[in-house]
C-alpha positions in Angstrom: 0.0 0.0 0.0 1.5 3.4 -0.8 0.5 6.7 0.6 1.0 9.9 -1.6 2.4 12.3 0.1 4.7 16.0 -0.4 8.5 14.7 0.4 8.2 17.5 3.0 5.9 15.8 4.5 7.2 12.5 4.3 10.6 13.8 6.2 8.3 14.9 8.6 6.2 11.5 9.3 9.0 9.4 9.1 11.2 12.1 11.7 8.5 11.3 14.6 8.4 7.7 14.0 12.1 7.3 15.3 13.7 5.9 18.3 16.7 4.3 19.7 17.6 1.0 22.4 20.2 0.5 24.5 20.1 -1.5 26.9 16.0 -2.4 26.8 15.5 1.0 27.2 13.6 2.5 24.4 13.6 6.5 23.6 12.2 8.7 20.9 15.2 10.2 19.4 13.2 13.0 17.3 11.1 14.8 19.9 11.3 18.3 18.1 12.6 20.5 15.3 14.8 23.7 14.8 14.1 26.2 12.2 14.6 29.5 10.4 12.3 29.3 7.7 13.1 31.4 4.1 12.0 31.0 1.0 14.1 27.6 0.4 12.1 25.6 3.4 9.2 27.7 4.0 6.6 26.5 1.7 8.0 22.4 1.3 9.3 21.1 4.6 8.4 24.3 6.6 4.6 24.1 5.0 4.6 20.4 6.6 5.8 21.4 9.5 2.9 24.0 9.8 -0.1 22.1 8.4 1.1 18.1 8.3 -0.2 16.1 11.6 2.6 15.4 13.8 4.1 15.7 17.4 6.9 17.6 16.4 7.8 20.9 18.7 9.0 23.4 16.5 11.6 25.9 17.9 12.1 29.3 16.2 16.0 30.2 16.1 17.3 33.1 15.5 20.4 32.0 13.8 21.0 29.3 11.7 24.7 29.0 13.6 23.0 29.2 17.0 20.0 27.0 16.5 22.5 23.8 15.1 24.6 24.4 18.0 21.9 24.6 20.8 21.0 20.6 18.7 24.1 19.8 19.5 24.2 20.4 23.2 20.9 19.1 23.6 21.9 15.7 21.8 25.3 15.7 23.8 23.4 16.4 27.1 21.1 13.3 26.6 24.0 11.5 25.4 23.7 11.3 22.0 20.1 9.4 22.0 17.9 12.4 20.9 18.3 14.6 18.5 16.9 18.5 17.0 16.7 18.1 13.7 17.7 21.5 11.9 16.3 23.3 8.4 17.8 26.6 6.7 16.7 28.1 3.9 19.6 28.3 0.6 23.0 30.5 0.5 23.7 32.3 3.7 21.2 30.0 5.6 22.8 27.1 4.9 26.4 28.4 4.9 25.9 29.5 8.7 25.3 25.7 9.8 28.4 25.0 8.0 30.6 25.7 10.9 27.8 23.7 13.5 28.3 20.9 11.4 32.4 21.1 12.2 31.3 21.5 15.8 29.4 18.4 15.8 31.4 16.1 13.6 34.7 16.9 15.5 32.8 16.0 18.8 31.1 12.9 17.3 27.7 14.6 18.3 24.6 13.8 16.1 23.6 16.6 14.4 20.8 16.3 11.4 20.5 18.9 9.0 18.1 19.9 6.0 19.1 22.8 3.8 17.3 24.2 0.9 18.7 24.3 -2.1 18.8 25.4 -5.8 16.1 24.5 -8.1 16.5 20.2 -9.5 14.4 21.6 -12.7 16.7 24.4 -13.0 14.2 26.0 -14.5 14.5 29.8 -12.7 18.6 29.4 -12.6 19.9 31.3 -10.9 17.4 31.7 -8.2 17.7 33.8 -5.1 21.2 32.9 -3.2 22.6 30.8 -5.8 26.1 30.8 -6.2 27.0 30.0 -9.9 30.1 27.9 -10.7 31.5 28.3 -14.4 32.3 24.6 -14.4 29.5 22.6 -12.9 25.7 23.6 -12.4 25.8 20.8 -9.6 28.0 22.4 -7.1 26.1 25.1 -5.0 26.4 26.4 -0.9 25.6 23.3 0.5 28.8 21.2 -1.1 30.7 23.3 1.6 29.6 20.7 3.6 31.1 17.4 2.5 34.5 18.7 4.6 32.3 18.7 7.6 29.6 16.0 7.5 29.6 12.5 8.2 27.1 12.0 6.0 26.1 14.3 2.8 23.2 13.4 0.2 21.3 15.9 -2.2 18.4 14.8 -3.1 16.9 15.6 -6.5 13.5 13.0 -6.4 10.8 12.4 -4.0 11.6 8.9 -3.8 15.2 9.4 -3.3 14.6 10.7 0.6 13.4 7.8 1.8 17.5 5.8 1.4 18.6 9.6 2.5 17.1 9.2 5.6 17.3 5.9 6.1 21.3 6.2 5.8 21.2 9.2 8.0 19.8 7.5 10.6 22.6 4.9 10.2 25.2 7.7 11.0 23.4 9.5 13.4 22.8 6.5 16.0 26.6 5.0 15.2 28.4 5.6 18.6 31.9 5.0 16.3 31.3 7.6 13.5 28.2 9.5 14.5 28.7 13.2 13.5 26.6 15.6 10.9 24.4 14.3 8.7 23.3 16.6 6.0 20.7 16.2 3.4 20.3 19.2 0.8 17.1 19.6 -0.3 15.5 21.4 -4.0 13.2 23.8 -2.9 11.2 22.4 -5.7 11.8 19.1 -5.0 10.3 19.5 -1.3 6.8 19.8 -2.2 6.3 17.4 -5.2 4.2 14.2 -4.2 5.1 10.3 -4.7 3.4 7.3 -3.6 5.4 6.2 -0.8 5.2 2.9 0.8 3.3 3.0 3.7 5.7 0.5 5.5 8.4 3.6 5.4 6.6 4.9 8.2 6.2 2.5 11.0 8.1 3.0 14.0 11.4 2.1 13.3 13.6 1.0 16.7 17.5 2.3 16.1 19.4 -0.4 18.5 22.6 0.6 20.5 24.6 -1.6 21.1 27.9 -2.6 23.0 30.3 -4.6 21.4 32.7 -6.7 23.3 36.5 -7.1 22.9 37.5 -10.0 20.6 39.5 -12.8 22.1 42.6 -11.5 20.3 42.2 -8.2 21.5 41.5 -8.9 24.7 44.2 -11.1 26.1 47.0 -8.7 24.0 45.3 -5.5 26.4 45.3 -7.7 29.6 49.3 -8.8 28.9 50.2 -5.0 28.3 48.2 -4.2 31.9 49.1 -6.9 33.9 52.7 -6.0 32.8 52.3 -2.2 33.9 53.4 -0.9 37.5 51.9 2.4 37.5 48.9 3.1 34.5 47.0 5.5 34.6 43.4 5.8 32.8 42.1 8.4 30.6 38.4 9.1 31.1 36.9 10.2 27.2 33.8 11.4 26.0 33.5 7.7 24.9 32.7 6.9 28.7 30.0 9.8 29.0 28.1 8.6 26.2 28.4 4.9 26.7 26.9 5.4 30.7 30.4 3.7 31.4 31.1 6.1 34.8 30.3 3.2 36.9 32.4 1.1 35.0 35.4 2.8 35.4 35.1 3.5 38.9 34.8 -0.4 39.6 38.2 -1.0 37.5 40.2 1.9 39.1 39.2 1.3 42.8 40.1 -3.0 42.2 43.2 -2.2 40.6 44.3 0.7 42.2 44.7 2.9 39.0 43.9 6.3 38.6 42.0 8.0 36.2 42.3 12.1 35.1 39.6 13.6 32.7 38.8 14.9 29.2 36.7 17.8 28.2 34.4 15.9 26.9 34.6 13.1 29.9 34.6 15.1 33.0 31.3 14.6 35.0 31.3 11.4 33.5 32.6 10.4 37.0 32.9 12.4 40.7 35.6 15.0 41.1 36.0 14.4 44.9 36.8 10.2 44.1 40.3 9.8 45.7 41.6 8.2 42.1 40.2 11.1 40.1 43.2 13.5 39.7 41.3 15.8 37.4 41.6 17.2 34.1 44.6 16.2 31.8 46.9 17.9 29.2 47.6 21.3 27.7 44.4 22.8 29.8 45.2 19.8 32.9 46.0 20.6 36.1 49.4 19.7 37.7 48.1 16.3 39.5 46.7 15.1 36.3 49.7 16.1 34.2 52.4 14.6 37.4 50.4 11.3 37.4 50.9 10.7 33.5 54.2 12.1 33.9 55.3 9.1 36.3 53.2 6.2 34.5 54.1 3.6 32.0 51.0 2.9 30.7 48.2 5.5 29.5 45.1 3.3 29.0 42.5 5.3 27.1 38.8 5.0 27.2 36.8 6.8 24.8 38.9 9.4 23.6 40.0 11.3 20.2 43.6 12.0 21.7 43.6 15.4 20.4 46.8 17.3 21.1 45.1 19.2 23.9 45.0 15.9 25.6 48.2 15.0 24.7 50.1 17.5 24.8 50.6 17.6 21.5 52.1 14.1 21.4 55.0 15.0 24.2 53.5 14.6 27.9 53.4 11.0 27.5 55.6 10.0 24.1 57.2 7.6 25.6 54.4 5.2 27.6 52.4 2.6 25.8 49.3 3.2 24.9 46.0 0.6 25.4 42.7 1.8 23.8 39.0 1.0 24.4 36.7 2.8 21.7 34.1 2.3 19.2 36.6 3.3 16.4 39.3 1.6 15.9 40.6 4.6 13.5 40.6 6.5 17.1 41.3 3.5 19.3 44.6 3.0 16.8 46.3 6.4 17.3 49.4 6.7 19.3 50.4 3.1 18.0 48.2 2.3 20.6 47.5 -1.3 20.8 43.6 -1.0 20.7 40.2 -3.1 22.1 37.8 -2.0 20.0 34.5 -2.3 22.0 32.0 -0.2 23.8 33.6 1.7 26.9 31.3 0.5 29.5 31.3 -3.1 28.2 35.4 -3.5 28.1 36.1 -1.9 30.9 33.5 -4.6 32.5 35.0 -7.6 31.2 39.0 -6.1 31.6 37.8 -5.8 35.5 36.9 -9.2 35.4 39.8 -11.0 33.1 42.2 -8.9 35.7 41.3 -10.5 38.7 43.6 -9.8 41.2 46.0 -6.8 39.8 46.8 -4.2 41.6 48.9 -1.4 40.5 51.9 -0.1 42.2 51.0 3.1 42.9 51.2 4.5 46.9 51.0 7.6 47.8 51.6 9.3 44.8 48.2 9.8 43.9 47.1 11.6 47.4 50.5 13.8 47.0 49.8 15.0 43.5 46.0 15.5 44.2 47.4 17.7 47.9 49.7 20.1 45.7 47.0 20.9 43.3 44.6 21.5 46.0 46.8 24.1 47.5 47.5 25.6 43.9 43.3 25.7 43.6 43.2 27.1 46.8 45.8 30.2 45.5 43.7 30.5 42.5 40.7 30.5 44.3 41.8 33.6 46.3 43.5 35.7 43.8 42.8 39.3 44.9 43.6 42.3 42.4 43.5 46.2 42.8 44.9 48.8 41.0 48.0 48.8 43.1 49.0 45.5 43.5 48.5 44.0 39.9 52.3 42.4 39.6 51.1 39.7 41.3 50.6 37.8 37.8 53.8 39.5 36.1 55.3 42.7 35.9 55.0 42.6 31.8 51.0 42.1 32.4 51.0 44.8 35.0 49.9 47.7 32.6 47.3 45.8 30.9 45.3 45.0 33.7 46.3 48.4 35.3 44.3 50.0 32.5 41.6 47.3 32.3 40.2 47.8 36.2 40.5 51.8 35.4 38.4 51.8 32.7 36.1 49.3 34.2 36.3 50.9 37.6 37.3 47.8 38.9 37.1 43.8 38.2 38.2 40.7 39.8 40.8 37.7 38.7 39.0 34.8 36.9 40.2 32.3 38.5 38.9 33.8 41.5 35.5 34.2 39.9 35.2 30.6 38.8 35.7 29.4 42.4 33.1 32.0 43.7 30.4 30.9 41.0 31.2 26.7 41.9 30.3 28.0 45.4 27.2 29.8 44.6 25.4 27.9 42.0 23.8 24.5 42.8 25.8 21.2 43.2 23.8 19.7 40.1 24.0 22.9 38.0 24.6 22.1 34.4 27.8 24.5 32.6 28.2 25.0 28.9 31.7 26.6 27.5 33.7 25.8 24.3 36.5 28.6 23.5 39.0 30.9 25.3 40.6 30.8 28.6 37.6 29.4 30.1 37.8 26.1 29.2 41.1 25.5 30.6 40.3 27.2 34.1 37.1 25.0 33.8 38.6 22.1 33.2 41.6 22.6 36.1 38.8 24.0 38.6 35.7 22.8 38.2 34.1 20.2 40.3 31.3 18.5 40.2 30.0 15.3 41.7 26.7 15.2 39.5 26.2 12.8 36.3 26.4 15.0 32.7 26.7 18.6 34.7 29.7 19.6 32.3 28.8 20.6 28.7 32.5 21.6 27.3 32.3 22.1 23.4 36.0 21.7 23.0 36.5 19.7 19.8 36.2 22.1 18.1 36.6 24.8 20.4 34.0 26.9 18.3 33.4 30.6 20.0 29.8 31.6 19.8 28.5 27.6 21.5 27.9 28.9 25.0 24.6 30.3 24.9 23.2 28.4 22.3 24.4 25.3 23.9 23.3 26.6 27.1 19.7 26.2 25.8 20.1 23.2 24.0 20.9 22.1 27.5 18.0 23.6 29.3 15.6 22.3 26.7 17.2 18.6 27.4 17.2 19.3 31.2 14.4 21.7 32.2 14.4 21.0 36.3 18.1 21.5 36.4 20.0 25.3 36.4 21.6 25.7 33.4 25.0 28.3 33.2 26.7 29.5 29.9 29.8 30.6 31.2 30.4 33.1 27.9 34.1 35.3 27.4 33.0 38.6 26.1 34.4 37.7 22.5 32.3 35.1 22.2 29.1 36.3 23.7 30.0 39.2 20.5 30.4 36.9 17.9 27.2 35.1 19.2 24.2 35.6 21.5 21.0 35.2 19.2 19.6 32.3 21.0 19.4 34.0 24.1 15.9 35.5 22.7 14.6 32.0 22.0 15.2 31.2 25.9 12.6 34.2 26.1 10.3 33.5 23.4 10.3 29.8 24.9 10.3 30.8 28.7 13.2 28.7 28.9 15.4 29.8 31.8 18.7 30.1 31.1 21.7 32.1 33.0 24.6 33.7 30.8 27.6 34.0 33.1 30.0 36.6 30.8 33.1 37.1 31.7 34.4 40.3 30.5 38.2 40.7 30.1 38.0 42.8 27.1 37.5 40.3 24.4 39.8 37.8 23.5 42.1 37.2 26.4 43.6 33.4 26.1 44.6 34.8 22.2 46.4 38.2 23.5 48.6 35.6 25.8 49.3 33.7 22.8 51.1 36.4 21.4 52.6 38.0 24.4 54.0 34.9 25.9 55.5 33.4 22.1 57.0 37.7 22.1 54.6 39.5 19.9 53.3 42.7 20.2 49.4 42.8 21.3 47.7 43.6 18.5 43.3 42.7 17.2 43.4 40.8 20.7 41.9 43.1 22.9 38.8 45.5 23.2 39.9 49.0 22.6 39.3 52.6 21.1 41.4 52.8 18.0 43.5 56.9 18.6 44.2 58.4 15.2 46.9 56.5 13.3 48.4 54.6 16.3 48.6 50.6 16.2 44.8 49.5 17.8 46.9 48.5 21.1 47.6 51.7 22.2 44.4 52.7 22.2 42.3 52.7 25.6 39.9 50.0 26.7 36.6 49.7 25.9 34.0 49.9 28.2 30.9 48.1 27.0 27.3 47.8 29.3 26.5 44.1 28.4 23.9 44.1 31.0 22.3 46.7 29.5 22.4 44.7 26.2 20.5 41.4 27.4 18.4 44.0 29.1 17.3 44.8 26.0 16.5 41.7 25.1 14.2 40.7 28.1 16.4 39.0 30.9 16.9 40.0 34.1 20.5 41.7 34.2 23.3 42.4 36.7 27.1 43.9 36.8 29.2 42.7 39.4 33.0 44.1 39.9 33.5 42.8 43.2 33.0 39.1 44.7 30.2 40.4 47.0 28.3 41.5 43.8 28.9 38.5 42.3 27.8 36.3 45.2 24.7 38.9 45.8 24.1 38.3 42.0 24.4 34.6 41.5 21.6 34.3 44.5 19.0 36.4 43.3 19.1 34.6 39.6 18.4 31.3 40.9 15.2 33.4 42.2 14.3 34.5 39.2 11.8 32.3 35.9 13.5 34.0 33.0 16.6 34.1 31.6 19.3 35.9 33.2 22.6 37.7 32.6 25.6 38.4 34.8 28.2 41.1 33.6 31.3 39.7 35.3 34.4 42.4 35.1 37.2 40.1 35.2 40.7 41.5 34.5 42.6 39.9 31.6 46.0 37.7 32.7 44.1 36.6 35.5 43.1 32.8 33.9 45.0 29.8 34.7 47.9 29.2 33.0 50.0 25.8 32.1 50.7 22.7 34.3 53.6 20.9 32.5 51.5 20.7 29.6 52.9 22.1 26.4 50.6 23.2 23.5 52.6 23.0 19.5 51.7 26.3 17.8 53.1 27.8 15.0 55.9 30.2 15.9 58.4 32.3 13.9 61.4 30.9 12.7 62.9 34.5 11.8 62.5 35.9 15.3 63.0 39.2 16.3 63.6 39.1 19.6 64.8 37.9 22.4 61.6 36.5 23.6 60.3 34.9 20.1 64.1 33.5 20.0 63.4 31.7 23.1 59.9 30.8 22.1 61.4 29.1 19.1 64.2 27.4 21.2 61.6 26.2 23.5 59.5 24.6 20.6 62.5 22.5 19.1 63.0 21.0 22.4 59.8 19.8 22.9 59.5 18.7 19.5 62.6 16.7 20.2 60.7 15.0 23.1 57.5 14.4 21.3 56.2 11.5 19.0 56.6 11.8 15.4 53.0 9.9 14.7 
C-alpha cells in the first residue's frame, strides 16, 4: 500500500516515527525540530511542519549558527540518544550551519541537517542565493559541507529521501562515527508528491549496542596491563556517552589505577573520588599532568587524543598506549594497541579478566591531588586592585592596570570561577567551548553530579555557550543551566538568548568580560609578539589599535534589552549577591562579570605545539622558538 504524500511531509512522518535502544531501554530520538524558515524551506518542509499532523515541537532560532549548536548540546546532554533536527533556507542560511556541522562532527555529536537548495528543474537558474560555478551547475552552498559532515546526500526525487534518511539515521545512532548528517534539499523538490510505501513509516527502533572485545584483543590489552606498575586511565567522551562512569570507577578502585579527565569526559565520574586526579593535558591541572608524567601505561577510554590531551604528542611520548573505543581509527592512534569495544562493556570484562591486579601506585596519587589542592586554593583567592596587579607578572601589570581603570574595577577569573562553583547548585549544568575558560574550567571545576559539564572543545567553536546553554535547558528543564560566555564570544554570538525568552526557557549567561579575546592576547605575548586585534579597545588616530584605551561596554544593558533580568558585578560580594538572586528569578538571566585579563589559569607541564616564527626578532620569540625544538625533540613523530 503506498500513501502519496509531499517529500516534505514525508521527512516529517518518518522524523517522529524514530527511536533508539540500549540496553532495553527505548527513547524517541526526534522529539522536536529547529528552524529558520526562508523561502528555500518555507513553503516544502516548513509548509509540513505548519499544516502536516505530527508531534513535532518546533523551535524558532534566530540564527541558523545558533539553533545547530543549541541541537548539538541538547543531543550531547542526553548522550547522544535524541536529536533536533535543523532546516535553513539556501545561500547564507545554509552556509551558517556550516561551521555547527564542524562543531558536531569533530565531537562525534549527532547533528541532522536539511538545507534548501537550488532548483532540481533548473528551470529559474539562478534563483535567489545561488552561487553560480562556471564549471559545474551541480555544485552550489551546500557542497561546503562534505568537509564537515559524516554524511552528505542531495536529493533531487521524492523517492530518493526515503534511502537519504534511512542512511542518515545509520550515522546519526553510530556511537563509532556519529557526527553531521546533512541532506540538501531542491526547494522544488520539497513539495512534489510520490506514492510512498506505507511500511516507510512505522516505527522504526535504532538499537545501540555494545560490542565486546575480541579474544585476540582482549588477552593482548590484559598482557600489556598486567605487565604495567603504574597506569594510569584516561576518562573520554566515549565513557560519558556509553553510561560507562560506573564502570570505570569499579576497575580503578580494584586495581588501584587512577584516572584524570577529558573535556568531553569530566562529569562522567565524581571529582571528589580519591583516584580522580582531574583534568589532563595542555588545559590539565598539575596532579593530572604529574600522574601521566610518572606512569608507563596510558590506558585510554573513549577518547580522540587530540593534542590538547596530549600534549601535542609530548606529555606522555614515551608510555604505551591501550585503547578502548568504538573506532578503531581512534582507538589506533598513538600506536596504541587498541580493544575495540564499547567503553562500558570492556572496561566490565577487563575488570573481570584482571582479577587480582593491583597497580603499584602509593601515595603518589594523594600527594599530587594535595599540591594541586593548595595551587586551587591560591587560585581560588587571587585578589587584584589597581595597586597591587604584579602579582601575575610585571610585563601584564599595565594591561590589567588599564583594564580595572576603565572598568572601575574587576576581579581575577580564576577567582570568579571558584566563587560561582560555590554559589550555583551542586547539580547545576555549565556550557563553555573557547577561550581561557575552558582551561580554568577544566583545572577547577568540580562537580560530583552525572552530565553537569557541557565543554564544546572539539572544536573549540566561540559563539556555542549560549546556544548550547539552551540546548541544554531544553534537554534538562528541572536542572540550572549556566553558559559561562568570554566577552568575545558572547559578540560573535548571542541570538539564542531570545529563543530562551520567546520559549520561557530559563537560562543564565555568566559573561566574563576581560576585554575580548584574552587566552589569544597571551598567545602572542607569551610566544614575544606585540598585542595587537586581541583586545577590546578605542582605536587613537593613526596609532597601532593596542595603544588605544579600553573599551568599556554595558552588556547588562544589552541582554536588558532583550528581556532577561541583568546584573554587573565588579567585586566578589556583587557577584555572590548576583548569583543568589538569579536562581530566584523564571526567565533568563545575565551576569556582567568584570574580570581583568592575565588573571586565567595558566599551564601545568603541559605544552601546546603552535606555530611560531622561525625569523625571530627578539629575544623573547628567540626563546619561544628554542623552546618549541626541544619539545619537538621530546614528542612523537606519529
Amino acid at each position: 500500500m503506498v500513501i502519496k504524500m509531499s517529500m516534505g511531509e514525508a521527512i516529517v512522518r518518518f522524523l517522529d516515527n524514530q527511536y533508539v535502544s540500549l540496553d532495553g531501554k527505548e527513547e524517541k530520538f526526534v522529539e522536536g525540530f529547529f528552524t529558520i524558515f526562508g523561502h528555500g524551506c518555507v513553503l516544502g518542509v516548513g509548509e509540513a511542519l505548519s499544516m502536516a499532523h505530527h508531534s513535532l515541537k518546533v523551535y524558532q532560532g534566530k540564527n541558523e549558527q545558533g539553533m545547530a549548536h543549541a541541537a548539538i548540546a541538547y543531543a550531547k546532554q542526553h548522550n547522544r540518544r535524541k536529536i533536533l533536527p535543523c532546516i535553513s533556507s539556501i545561500g547564507p542560511g545554509a552556509a551558517n550551519m556550516v561551521t555547527a556541522a564542524g562543531t558536531a562532527t569533530a565531537n562525534n555529536i549527532p547533528l541532522l541537517l536539511f538545507t534548501g537548495d537550488t532548483f532540481a528543474s533548473r528551470q529559474p537558474d539562478p534563483v535567489l542565493q545561488q552561487i553560480e560555478q562556471l564549471y559545474s551547475p551541480l555544485v552550489t552552498t551546500n557542497d561546503a559541507f562534505k568537509a564537515v559532515a559524516r554524511y552528505f546526500d542531495r536529493v533531487t526525487r521524492p523517492e530518493q529521501i526515503m534511502s537519504a534518511l534511512i542512511n542518515a539515521m545509520r550515522v546519526l545512532t553510530d556511537p563509532a562515527h556519529t557526527g553531521a548528517a546533512v541532506i540538501a534539499l531542491p526547494q522544488d523538490v520539497q513539495g512534489e508528491t510520490y506514492g510512498y510505501p506505507e511500511e516507510f513509516f512505522v516505527k522504526r527502533v535504532h538499537k545501540i549496542i555494545r560490542p565486546l572485545p575480541v579474544k585476540e584483543e582482549l588477552e593482548e590489552g590484559l598482557s600489556i596491563i598486567r605487565a604495567a606498575a603504574k597506569p594510569v586511565l584516561i576518562v573520554g567522551g566515549g565513557v560519558r556517552y556509553s553510561e560507562a562512569g560506573e564502570a570505570v570507577k569499579r576497575l580503578c578502585e580494584d586495581a588501584n589505577i587512577p584516572f584524570v579527565e577529558t573535556q568531553a569526559g569530566k562529569s562522567a565520574l565524581p571529582s571528589s573520588h580519591p583516584l580522580n586526579a582531574g583534568g589532563l593535558g595542555v588545559t590539565g591541572n598539575s596532579s593530572a599532568n604529574e600522574l601521566v608524567r610518572q606512569s608507563d601505561l596510558i590506558i585510554g577510554v573513549g577518547t580522540r587524543f587530540t593534542d590538547f590531551t596530549t600534549g601535542s604528542k609530548e606529555l606522555f611520548a614515551d608510555k604505551k598506549v591501550l585503547t578502548l573505543n568504538m573506532s578503531p581509527f581512534h582507538g589506533g592512534k598513538l600506536d596504541a594497541v587498541k580493544m575495540t569495544c564499547d567503553a562500558k562493556a570492556g572496561l566490565e570484562i577487563l575488570r573481570i579478566a584482571l582479577g587480582d591486579y593491583k597497580s603499584k601506585w602509593k601515595g603518589e596519587i594523594a600527594e599530587a591531588k594535595a599540591r594541586w589542592q593548595a595551587e586551587y586554593d591560591r587560585l581560588a583567592h587571587l585578589a587584584l586592585t589597581p595597586d597591587s596587579p604584579g602579582e601575575i607578572g610585571s610585563k601584564m601589570k599595565d594591561a590589567i592596570s588599564g583594564y580595572l581603570a576603565a572598568h572601575g574595577g574587576g576581579m581575577a577569573q580564576t577567582a570568579t570561577v571558584a566563587a560561582v562553583r560555590e554559589c550555583i547548585p551542586k547539580d547545576a549544568v555549565i556550557v563553555g567551548s573557547a577561550g581561557s575558560l575552558p582551561g580554568d574550567l577544566q583545572r577547577m571545576w568540580t562537580t560530583d553530579t552525572k552530565d553537569a559539564y557541557n565543554m564544546e572543545y572539539g572544536y573549540s567553536c566561540m559563539g556555542y555557550e549560549i546556544a548550547g546553554a539552551l540546548g541544554s535547558k531544553l534537554a534538562e528543564p528541572n536542572r540550572e543551566v549556566y553558559a559561562m560566555a568570554g566577552d568575545g564570544s558572547f559578540l560573535m554570538l548571542h541570538s539564542e538568548l531570545v529563543t530562551s525568552l520567546q520559549e520561557g526557557v530559563k537560562i543564565n549567561v555568566l559573561l566574563f568580560d576581560n576585554a575580548s579575546f584574552g587566552c589569544i592576547n597571551n598567545l602572542q605575548m607569551e610566544q614575544g609578539v606585540d598585542a595587537l586585534c586581541t583586545e577590546l579597545r578605542y582605536r587613537d588616530g593613526d596609532k597601532p589599535i593596542r595603544e588605544g584605551e579600553f573599551m568599556n561596554i554595558d552588556f547588562a544593558k544589552v541582554a536588558e534589552g532583550y528581556g532577561c533580568v541583568t546584573y554587573t558585578a565588579r567585586t566578589e560580594d556583587e557577584l555572590r549577591a548576583a548569583l543568589a538572586d538569579a536562581l530566584k528569578q523564571s526567565r533568563s538571566t545575565l551576569i556582567d562579570i568584570k574580570v581583568a585579563p592575565k588573571t586565567m589559569t595558566h599551564g601545568y607541564d603541559g605544552w601546546w605545539n603552535v606555530g611560531v616564527t622561525q625569523n625571530p626578532r627578539t629575544a623573547k620569540q628567540e626563546s619561544a622558538k628554542k623552546d618549541r625544538a626541544e619539545h619537538l625533540g621530546r614528542a612523537r613523530k606519529y
